[in-house]
TIDOLUM-21473 format. One line per field, with one value per residue (C-alpha): residue number from 1; residue in one letter; x, y, z negated. Coordinates in steps of 0.05 Angstrom, whole numbers, plus 5000, padded with zeros to 4 digits. Layout:
<nodes>
pos: NUM;...
code: A;...
px: X;...
py: Y;...
pz: Z;...
</nodes>
This chain:
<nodes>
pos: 1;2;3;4;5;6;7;8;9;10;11;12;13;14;15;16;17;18;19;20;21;22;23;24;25;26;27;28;29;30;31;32;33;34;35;36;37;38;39;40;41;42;43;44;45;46;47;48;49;50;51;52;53;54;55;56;57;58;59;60;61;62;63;64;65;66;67;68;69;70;71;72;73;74;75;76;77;78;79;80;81;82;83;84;85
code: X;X;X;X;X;X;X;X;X;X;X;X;X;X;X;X;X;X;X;X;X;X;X;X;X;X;X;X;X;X;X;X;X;X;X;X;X;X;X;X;X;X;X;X;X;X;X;X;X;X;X;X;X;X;X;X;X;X;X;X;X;X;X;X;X;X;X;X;X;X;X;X;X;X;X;X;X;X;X;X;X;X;X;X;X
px: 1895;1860;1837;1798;1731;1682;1601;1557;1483;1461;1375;1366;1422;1495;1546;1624;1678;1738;1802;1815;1878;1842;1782;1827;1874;1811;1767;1710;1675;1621;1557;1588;1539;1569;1555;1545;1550;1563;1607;1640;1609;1650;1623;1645;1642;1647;1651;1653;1692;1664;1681;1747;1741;1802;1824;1826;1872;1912;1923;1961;2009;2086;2097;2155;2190;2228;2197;2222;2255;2196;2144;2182;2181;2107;2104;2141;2098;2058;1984;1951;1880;1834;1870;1865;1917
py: 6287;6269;6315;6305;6339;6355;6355;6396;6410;6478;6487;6409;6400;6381;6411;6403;6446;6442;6478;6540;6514;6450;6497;6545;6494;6451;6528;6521;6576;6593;6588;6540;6481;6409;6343;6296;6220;6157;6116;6051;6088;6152;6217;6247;6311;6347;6410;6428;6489;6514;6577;6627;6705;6735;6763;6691;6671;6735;6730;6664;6703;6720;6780;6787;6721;6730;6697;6633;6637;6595;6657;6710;6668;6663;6739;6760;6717;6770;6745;6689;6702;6748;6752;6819;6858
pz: 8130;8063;8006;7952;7946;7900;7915;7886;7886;7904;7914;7920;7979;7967;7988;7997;7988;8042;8027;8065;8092;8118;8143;8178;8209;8243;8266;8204;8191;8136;8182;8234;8248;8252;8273;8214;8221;8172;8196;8152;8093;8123;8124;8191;8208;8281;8302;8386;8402;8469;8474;8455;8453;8487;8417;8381;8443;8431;8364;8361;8411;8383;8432;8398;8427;8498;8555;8586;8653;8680;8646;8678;8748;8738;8710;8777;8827;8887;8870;8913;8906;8866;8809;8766;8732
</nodes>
């Protein structure tokens, strides 16, 4: 994906502005520290996602949507360790 961006100064360090689609789509976030490297004359950027809350996993759910016959097979197993419900 390619976009064009625009740099500004702001207190003697430049910034540059993403689009909120592009930010949302790849997890940026206004505080969230990245990896910067030049590469080829490329700016690179990278981000590590470690760690999801159970609500960010949650919320790109569709509860609405049936469940497969292989989800209700799983949903109906007896539990085979320590598993909590």
């Amino acid at each position: 994906m390619a976009f064009t961006a625009t740099v500004h100064e702001v207190d003697g360090e430049f910034t540059v502005n993403v689009p909120e689609n592009v930010a949302r789509e790849h997890g940026l976030r206004e505080g969230l520290a990245v990896d910067v490297d030049i590469i080829d004359n490329k700016l690179v950027l990278r981000h590590r996602r470690s760690k999801y809350t159970v609500e960010e996993l949650l919320a790109q759910c569709d509860f609405s949507l049936p469940m497969s016959e292989e989800d209700r097979e799983w949903d109906a197993m007896r539990p085979v360790g320590r598993e909590l419900i």
